[in-house]
C-alpha positions as CSV (number, residue, x, y, z in Angstrom):
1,X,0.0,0.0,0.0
2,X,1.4,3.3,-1.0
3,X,1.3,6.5,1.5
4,X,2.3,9.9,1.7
5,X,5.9,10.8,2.0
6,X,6.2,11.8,5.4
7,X,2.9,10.4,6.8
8,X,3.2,10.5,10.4
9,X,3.2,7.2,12.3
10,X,3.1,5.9,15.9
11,X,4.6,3.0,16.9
12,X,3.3,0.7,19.7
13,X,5.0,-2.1,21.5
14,X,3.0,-4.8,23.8
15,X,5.8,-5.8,26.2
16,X,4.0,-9.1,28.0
17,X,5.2,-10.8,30.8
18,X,4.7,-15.1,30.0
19,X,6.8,-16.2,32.9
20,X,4.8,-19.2,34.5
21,X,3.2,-17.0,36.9
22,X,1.2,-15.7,34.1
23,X,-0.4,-19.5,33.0
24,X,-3.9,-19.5,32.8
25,X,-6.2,-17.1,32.8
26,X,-3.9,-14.3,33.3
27,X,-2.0,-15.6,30.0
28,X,-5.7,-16.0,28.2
29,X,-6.7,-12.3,28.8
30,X,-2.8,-11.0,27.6
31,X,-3.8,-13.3,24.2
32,X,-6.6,-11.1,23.9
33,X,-5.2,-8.1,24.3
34,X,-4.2,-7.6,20.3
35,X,-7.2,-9.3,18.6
36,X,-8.5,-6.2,20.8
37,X,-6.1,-3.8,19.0
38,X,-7.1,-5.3,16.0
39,X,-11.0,-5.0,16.2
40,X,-10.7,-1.4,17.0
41,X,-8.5,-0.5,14.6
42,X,-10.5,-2.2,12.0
43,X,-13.6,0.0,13.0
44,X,-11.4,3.0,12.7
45,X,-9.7,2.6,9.6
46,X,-8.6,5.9,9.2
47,X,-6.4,5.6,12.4
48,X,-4.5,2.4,11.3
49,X,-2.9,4.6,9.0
50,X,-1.5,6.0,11.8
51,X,-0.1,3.5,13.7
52,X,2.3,0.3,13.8
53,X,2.3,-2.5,16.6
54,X,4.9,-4.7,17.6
55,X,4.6,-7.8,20.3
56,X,7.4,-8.6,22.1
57,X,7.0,-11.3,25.0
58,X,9.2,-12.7,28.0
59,X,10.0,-15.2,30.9
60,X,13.5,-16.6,30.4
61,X,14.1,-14.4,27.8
62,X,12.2,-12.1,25.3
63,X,11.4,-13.1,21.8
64,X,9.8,-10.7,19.0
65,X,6.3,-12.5,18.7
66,X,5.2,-10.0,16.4
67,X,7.4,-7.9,14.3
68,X,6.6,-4.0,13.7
69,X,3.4,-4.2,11.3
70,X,0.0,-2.5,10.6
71,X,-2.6,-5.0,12.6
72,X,-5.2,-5.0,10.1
73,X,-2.9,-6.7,7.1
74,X,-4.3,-10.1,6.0
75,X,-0.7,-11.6,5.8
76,X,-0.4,-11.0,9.6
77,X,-1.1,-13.9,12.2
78,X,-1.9,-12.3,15.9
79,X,0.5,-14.1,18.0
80,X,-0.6,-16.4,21.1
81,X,1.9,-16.4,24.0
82,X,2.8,-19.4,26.3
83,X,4.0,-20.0,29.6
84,X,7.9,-20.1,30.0
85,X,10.3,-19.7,32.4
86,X,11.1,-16.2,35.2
87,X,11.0,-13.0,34.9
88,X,13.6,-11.5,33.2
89,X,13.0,-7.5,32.8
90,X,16.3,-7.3,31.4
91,X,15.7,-9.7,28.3
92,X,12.8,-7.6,27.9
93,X,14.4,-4.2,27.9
94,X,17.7,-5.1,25.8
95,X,15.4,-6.7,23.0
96,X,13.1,-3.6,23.2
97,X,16.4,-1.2,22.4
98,X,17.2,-3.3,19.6
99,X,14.0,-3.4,17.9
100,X,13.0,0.3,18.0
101,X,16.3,1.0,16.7
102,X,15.9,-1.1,13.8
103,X,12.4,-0.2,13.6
104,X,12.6,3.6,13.8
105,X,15.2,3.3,10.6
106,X,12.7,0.9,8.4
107,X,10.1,3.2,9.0
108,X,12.0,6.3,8.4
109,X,13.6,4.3,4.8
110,X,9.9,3.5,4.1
111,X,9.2,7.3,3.9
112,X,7.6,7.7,7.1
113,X,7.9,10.8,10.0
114,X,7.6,8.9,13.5
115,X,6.7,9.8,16.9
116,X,8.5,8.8,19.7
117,X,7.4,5.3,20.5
118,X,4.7,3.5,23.1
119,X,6.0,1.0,25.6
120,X,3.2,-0.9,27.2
121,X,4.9,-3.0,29.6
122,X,2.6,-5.6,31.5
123,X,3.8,-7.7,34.4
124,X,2.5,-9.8,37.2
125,X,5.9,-10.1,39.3
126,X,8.9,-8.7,40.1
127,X,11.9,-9.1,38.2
128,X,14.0,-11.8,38.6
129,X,17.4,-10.8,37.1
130,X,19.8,-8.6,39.6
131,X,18.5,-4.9,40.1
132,X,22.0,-3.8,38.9
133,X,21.2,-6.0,35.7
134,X,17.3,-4.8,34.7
135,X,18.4,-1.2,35.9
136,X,20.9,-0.9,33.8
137,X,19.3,-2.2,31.0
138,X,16.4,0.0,31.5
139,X,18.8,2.9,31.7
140,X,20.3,1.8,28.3
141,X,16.7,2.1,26.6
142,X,15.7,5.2,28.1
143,X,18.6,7.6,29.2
144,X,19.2,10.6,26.5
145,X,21.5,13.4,27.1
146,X,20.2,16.2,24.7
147,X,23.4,18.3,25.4
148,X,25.9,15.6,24.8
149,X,23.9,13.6,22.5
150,X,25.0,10.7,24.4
151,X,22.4,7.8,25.0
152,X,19.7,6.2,23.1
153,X,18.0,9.2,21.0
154,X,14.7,7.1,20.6
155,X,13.9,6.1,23.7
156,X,10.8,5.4,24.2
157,X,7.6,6.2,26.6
158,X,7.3,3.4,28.8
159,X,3.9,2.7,30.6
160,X,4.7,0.1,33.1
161,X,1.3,-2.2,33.9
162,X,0.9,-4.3,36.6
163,X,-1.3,-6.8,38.1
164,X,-0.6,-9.8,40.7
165,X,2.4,-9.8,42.8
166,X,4.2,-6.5,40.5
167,X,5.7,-4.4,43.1
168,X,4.7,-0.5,42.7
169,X,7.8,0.5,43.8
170,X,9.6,-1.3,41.0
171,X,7.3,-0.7,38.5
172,X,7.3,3.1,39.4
173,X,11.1,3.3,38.3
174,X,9.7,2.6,34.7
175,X,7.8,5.1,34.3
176,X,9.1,7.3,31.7
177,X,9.5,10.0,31.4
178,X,9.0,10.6,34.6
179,X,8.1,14.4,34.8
180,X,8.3,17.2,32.7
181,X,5.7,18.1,30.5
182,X,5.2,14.5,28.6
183,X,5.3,12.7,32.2
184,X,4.2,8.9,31.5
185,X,2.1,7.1,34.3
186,X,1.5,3.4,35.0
187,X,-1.4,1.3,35.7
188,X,-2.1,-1.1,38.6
189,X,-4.6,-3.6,39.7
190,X,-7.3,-2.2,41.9
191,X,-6.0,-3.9,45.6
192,X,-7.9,-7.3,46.1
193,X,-8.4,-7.2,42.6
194,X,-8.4,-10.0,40.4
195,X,-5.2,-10.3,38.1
196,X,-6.8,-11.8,35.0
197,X,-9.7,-9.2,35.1
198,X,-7.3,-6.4,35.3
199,X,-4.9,-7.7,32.3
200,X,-8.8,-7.0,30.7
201,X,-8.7,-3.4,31.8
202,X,-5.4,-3.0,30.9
203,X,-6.0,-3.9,27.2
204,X,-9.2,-1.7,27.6
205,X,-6.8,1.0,28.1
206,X,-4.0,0.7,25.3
207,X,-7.2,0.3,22.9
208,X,-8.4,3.4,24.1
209,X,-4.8,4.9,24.1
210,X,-5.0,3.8,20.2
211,X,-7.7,5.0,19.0
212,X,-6.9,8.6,21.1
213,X,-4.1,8.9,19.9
214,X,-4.5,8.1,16.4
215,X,-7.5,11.0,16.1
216,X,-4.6,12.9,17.5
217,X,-2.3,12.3,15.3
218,X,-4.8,13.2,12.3
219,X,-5.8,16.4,13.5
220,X,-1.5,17.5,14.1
221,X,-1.3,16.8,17.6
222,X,1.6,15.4,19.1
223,X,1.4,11.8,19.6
224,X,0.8,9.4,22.5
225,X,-2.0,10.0,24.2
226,X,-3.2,8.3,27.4
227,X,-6.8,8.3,28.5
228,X,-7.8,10.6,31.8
229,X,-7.4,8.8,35.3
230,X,-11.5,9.5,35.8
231,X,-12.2,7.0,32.1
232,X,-10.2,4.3,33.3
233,X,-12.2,1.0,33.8
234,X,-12.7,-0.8,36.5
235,X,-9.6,-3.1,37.9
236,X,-6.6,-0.7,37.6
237,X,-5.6,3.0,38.6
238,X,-3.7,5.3,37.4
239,X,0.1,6.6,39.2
240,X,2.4,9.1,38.2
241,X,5.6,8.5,39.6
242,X,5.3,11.1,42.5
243,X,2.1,9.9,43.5
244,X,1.9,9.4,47.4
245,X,1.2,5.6,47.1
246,X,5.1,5.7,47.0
247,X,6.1,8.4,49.9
């Protein structure tokens, strides 16, 4: 399909957490979460013109389970994620700064202007790799120095999700960015709450992220766009990082 040069695109990744922690009906809602995508993208055309998915997944280690592609095309199988292994954020985050490099230059070779990428990063545990290891591999995705140009230019906006046994406070260190005037926020499960139901709300939420910010995108606004903490369904709130939940 032909475009515009210089159409302006969004890309999305689904990060998903399949350690063995996540088997059953946790894992069954994450498989719905892009058959999701799809549906609401296919009754809003218009927008999938402005925006690209990927699907990366991981437990031992992280895998590309769906490389960097418009949902709607008829040559592309949804993935479905199994159960393997622990919890390694660090897998996750590595692969991540790999792919939205690569990704980011196809797009750009393809004719494309492109936002700063979506990060939706759903887990139900804490890390299992050393904090040194996942910190510093977060810090290799995210950390920019404008004045030195040192760093990973396209980092990009991470919205950390979690349900089950995800520990706020660890989850609140992905968050990014963290302030300024495009300050990300994450989404938790509702205390009490039940884990698979939330992993529903959560897809609720990146579908409604999608379709908001694809309107925004075709009337020149500027990008990502997450929906307001008083829309969110039930099963998960909404934290920025300096939210008192952590003081």
């Amino acid at each position: 399909m032909t475009h515009p040069q210089g159409t302006q695109l969004l890309p999305f990744y689904l990060v998903l957490d399949v350690s063995i922690s996540m088997r059953g009906d946790k894992l069954d809602q994450a498989n719905q979460i892009m058959p999701r995508v799809r549906d609401a993208l296919a009754e809003n055309p218009i927008l999938a013109d402005k925006v690209r998915f990927s699907v990366i997944d991981f437990g031992s280690d992280a895998r590309v389970r769906m490389p960097m592609c418009d949902p709607l095309d008829e040559q592309i199988d949804l993935p479905t994620m199994n159960v393997r292994g622990c919890t390694s954020y660090a897998s996750a985050f590595w692969l991540l700064r790999s792919e939205i490099e690569n990704d980011i230059k196809q797009l750009k070779a393809d004719g494309f202007s492109v936002y700063r990428p979506a990060v939706f990063f759903l887990t139900d545990g804490l890390p299992t790799d050393e904090p040194a290891v996942w910190r510093d591999a977060f810090a290799d995705l995210t950390h920019w120095d404008k004045s030195t140009q040192q760093g990973f230019r396209t980092y990009p906006n991470v919205i950390p999700c979690g349900v089950g046994q995800a520990d706020p406070k660890v989850l609140r260190e992905l968050i990014h960015p963290a302030a300024g005037t495009k300050q990300m926020q994450m989404y938790l499960m509702e205390e009490g709450g039940d884990a698979a139901r939330a992993i529903g709300a959560v897809a609720e939420i990146l579908v409604s992220s999608v379709v908001a910010s694809g309107q925004s995108i075709t009337q020149g606004g500027t990008g990502l766009v997450l929906p307001e903490k008083a829309l969110l369904p039930v099963g998960v709130d909404a934290y920025s990082a300096d939210d008192e939940i952590f003081m």
